[in-house]
C-alpha positions in Angstrom: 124.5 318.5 50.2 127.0 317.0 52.5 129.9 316.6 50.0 129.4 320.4 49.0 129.5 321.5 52.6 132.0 319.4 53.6 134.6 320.3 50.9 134.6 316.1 50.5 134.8 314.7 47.3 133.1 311.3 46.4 135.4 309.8 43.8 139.1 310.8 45.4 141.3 312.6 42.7 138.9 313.8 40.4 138.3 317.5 41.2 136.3 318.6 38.3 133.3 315.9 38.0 132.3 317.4 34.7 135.4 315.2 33.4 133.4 312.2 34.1 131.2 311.3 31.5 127.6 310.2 33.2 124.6 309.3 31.3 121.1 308.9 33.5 118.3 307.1 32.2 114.6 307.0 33.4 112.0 304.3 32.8 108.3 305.0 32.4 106.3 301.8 32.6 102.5 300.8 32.7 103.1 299.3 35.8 105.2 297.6 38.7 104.8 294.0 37.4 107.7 293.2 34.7 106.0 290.3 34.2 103.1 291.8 32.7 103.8 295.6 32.1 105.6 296.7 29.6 108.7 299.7 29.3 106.3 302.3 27.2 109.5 304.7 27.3 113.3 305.2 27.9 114.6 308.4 28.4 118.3 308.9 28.0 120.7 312.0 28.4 124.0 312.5 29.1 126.3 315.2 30.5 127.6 316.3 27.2 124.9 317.0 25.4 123.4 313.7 24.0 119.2 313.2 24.8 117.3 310.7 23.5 113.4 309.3 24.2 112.9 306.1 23.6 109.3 305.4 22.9 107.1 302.1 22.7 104.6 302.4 19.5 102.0 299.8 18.1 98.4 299.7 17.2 98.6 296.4 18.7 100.1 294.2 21.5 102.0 292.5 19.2 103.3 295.7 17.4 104.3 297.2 20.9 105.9 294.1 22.1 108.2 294.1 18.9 109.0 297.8 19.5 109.2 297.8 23.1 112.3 295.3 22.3 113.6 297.2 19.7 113.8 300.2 22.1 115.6 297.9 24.6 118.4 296.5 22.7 118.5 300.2 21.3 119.3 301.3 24.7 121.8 299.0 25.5 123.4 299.9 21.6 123.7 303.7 22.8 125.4 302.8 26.3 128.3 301.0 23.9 128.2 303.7 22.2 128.4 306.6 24.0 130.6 304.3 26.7 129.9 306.4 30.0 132.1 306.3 32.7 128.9 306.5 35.2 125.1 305.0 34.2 122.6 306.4 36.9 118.9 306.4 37.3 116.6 307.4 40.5 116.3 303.7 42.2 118.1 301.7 39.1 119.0 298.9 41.4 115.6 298.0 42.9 113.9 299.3 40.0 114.7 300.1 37.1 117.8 297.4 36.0 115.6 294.2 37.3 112.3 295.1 35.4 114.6 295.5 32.0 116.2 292.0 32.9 112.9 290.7 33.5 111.2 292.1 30.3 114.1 291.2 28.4 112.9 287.7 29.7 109.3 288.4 28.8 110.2 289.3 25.4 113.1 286.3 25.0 115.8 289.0 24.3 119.1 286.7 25.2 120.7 289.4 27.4 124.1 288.1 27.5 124.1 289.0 23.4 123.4 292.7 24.9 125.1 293.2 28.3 128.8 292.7 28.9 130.2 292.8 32.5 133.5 293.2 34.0 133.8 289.6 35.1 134.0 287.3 31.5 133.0 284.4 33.4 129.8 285.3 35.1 126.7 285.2 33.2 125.4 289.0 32.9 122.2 290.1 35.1 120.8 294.2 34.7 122.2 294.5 38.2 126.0 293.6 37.6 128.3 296.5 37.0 128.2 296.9 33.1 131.5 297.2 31.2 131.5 298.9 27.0 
């Protein structure tokens, strides 16, 4: 609301947001413990046009855990591809980017095989600034 009324822009020289590609994600979870909740959904969409909903399936735990980390390194396989200039989701750094590190943990997913940052030489985390 601010920016609009105030004729300011966020990102300086960039006039027409639209040219920036963003992708938002959301997580659905069965709970607030990473530890022991799993990521029962991903949903995924883009600005220009791409949606997709991730969704954890099994009859049994270990049929769910196996697809819940499918879906993960699926995720992280459509940010590479679709290479967004912007990755948002409604509290992503408290939320969202730690409970995916830590199930990637949970599920022994080596996340460094997955995630790339901008700095080669530190050892990626869900919270560092992601690089495609």
């Amino acid at each position: 609301q601010f920016l609009i009324q105030s004729g300011k822009r966020l990102f300086k020289g960039i006039d027409d947001y639209n040219e920036l590609h963003r992708l938002q994600f959301d997580l659905e979870t069965a709970g607030l413990d990473a530890s022991r909740h799993e990521i029962f959904q991903i949903g995924i969409k883009d600005n220009r046009g791409y949606e997709m909903i991730l969704e954890t399936k099994g009859d049994n735990p270990k049929d769910r855990r196996e697809s819940e980390k499918e879906n993960i390194i699926k995720f992280f396989k459509i940010i590479h591809r679709l290479k967004p200039d912007l990755i948002t989701a409604y509290n992503s750094e408290n939320f969202d980017w730690p409970f995916i590190e830590r199930r990637c943990e949970r599920l022994s997913i080596d996340f460094g095989a997955i995630v790339k940052t901008l700095n080669p030489k530190q050892k990626p985390t869900a919270c560092s600034r992601l690089l495609f």
